[in-house]
C-alpha positions as CSV (number, residue, x, y, z in Angstrom):
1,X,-25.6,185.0,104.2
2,X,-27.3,181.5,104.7
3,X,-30.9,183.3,105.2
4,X,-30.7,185.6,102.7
5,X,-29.4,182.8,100.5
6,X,-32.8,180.8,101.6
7,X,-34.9,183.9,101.7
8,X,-34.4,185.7,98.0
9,X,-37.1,188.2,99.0
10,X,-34.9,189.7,101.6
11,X,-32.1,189.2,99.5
12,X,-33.8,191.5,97.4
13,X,-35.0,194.1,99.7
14,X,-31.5,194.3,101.2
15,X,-29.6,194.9,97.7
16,X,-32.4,197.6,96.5
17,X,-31.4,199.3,99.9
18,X,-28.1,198.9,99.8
19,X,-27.9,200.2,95.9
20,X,-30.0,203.2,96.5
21,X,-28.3,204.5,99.6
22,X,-24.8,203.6,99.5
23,X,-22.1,205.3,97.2
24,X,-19.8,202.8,96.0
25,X,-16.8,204.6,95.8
26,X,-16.7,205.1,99.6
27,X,-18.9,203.6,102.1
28,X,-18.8,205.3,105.3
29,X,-19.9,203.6,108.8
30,X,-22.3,206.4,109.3
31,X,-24.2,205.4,105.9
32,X,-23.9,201.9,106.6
33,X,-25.5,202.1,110.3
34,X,-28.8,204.0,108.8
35,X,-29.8,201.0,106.6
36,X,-32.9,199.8,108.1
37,X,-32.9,196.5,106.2
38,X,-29.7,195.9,106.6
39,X,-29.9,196.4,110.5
40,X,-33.2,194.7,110.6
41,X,-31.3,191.2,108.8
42,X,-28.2,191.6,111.4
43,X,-31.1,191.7,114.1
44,X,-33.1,188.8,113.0
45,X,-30.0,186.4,112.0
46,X,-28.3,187.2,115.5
47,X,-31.8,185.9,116.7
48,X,-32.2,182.2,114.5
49,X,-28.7,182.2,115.0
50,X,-27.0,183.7,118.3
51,X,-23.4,183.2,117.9
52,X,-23.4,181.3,121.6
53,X,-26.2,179.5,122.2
54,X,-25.9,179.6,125.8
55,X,-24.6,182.4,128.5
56,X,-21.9,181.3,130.7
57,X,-22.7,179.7,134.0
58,X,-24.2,182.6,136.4
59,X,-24.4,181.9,140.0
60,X,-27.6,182.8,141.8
61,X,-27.0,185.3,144.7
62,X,-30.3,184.7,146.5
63,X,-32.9,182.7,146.4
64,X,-35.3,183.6,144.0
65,X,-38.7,182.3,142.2
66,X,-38.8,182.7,138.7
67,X,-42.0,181.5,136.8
68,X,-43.1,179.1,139.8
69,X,-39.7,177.9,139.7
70,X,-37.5,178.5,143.1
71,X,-33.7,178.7,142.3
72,X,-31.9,178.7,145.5
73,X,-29.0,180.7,146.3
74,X,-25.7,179.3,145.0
75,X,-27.4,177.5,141.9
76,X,-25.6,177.8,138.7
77,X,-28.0,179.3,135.9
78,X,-27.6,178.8,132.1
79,X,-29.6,181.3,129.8
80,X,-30.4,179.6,126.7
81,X,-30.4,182.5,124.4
82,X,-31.1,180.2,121.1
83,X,-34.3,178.6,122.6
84,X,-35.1,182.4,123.9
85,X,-35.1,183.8,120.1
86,X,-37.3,180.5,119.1
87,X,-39.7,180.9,121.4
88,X,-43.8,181.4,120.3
89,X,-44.7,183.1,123.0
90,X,-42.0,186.0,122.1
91,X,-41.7,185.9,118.5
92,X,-44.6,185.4,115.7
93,X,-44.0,182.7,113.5
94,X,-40.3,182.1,115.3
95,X,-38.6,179.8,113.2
96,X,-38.8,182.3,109.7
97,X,-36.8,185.1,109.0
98,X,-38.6,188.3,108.8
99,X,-36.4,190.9,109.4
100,X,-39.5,193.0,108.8
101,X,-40.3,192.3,112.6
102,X,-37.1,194.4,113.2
103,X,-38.6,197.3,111.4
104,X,-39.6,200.3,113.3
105,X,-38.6,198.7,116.8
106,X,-37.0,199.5,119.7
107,X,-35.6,196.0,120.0
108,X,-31.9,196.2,120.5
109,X,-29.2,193.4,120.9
110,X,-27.3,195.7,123.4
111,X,-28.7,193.6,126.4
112,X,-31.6,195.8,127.9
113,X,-34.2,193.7,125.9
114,X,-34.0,190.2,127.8
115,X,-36.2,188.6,124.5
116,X,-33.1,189.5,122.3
117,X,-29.7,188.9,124.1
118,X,-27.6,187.3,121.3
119,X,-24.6,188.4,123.3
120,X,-25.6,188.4,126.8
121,X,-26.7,191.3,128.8
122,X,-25.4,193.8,131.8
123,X,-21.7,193.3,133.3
124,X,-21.0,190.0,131.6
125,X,-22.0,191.2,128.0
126,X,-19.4,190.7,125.0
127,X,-16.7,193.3,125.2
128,X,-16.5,193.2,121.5
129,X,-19.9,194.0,120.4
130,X,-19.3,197.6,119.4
131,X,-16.8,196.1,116.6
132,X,-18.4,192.9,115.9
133,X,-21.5,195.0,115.0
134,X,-19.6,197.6,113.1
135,X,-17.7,195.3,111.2
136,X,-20.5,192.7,110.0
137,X,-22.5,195.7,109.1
138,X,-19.8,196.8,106.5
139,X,-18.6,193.7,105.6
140,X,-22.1,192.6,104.6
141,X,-23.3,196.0,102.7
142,X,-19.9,195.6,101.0
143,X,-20.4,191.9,100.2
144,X,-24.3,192.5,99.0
145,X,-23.4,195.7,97.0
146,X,-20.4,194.4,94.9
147,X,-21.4,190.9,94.3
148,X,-24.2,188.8,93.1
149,X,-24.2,185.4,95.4
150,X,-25.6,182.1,93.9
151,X,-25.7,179.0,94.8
152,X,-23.1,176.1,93.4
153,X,-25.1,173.4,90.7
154,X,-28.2,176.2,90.3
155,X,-29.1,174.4,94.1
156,X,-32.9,175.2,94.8
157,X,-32.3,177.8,97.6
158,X,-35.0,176.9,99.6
159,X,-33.9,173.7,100.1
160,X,-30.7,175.0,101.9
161,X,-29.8,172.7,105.1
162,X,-29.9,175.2,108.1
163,X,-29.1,172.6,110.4
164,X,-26.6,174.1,113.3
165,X,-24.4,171.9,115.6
166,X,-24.3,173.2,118.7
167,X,-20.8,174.0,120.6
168,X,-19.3,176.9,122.5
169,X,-20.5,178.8,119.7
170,X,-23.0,178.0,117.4
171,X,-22.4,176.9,113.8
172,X,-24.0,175.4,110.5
173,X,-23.5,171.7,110.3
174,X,-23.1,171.8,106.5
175,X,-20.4,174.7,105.8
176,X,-22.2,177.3,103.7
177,X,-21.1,177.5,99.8
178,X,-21.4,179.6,97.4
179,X,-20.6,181.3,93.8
180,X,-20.1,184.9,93.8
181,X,-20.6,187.2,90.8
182,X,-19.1,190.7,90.6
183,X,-21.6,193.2,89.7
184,X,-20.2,196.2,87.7
């Protein structure tokens, strides 16, 4: 909600979509899973934003070289996925939102692309992704099609403080606040 907050444009674009394609009365999973915007926001937040900055510890089973690097067997590795989805030589323009990079690519947070691994890859991968996805997906088209969302004191969003402290998982320092308006 922060980056839509920040980035009205995309706020935009995501309640046109969600408007034109969704019925209010029910919203089914399978509606909500063919919103392109809506999928292309998830994708790009979980990439500013992983919600764990940093894989648990994996041990190395061999020696290997990596990028002129040697990592010898037995070495503990840490993957930082939040410096991964910052990173220039991956992303264009890496530190702005543009879900519109998630538009019309194969780019999947299901672990198989290693320059998008919000929540790890292979054996070790989040259990709960399947729900997590499902549920952020409907919560969200719920949230953007019922409500209008402002923030408090007429704020200028584009001054909103992204700052994140970093932890096990990865949060905004400020909490997030914000005025909601039902829409009829």
């Amino acid at each position: 909600m922060a980056e839509l907050i920040k980035n009205k444009d995309a706020m935009i674009k995501l309640q046109e979509e969600v408007k034109q394609k969704i019925n209010s009365s029910s919203m089914a999973e399978s509606e909500i899973s063919k919103l392109p915007y809506l999928n292309a926001c998830i994708k790009e937040t979980l990439r500013l934003h992983p919600p764990v900055p940093l894989l648990l510890p994996h041990r190395a089973i061999q020696t290997s070289e990596v990028l002129n690097y040697t990592i010898p067997c037995g070495a503990k590795l840490l993957v930082n996925i939040w410096a991964i989805g910052r990173d220039p030589k991956l992303w264009d323009d890496p530190l702005s939102f543009k879900p519109e990079r998630f538009l019309g690519s194969n780019l999947d947070f299901r672990g198989k692309d290693f320059e998008f691994i919000p929540f790890g890859a292979g054996r070790r991968m989040c259990p709960g992704l399947p729900s997590g996805i499902t549920s952020v997906r409907s919560i969200l088209a719920s949230l953007i099609l019922r409500f209008d969302w402002l923030l408090p004191d007429d704020q200028d969003q584009t001054k909103l403080d992204m700052n994140e402290k970093f932890g096990v998982t990865l949060q905004k320092d400020k909490p997030l606040q914000l005025i909601l308006k039902h829409l009829n």
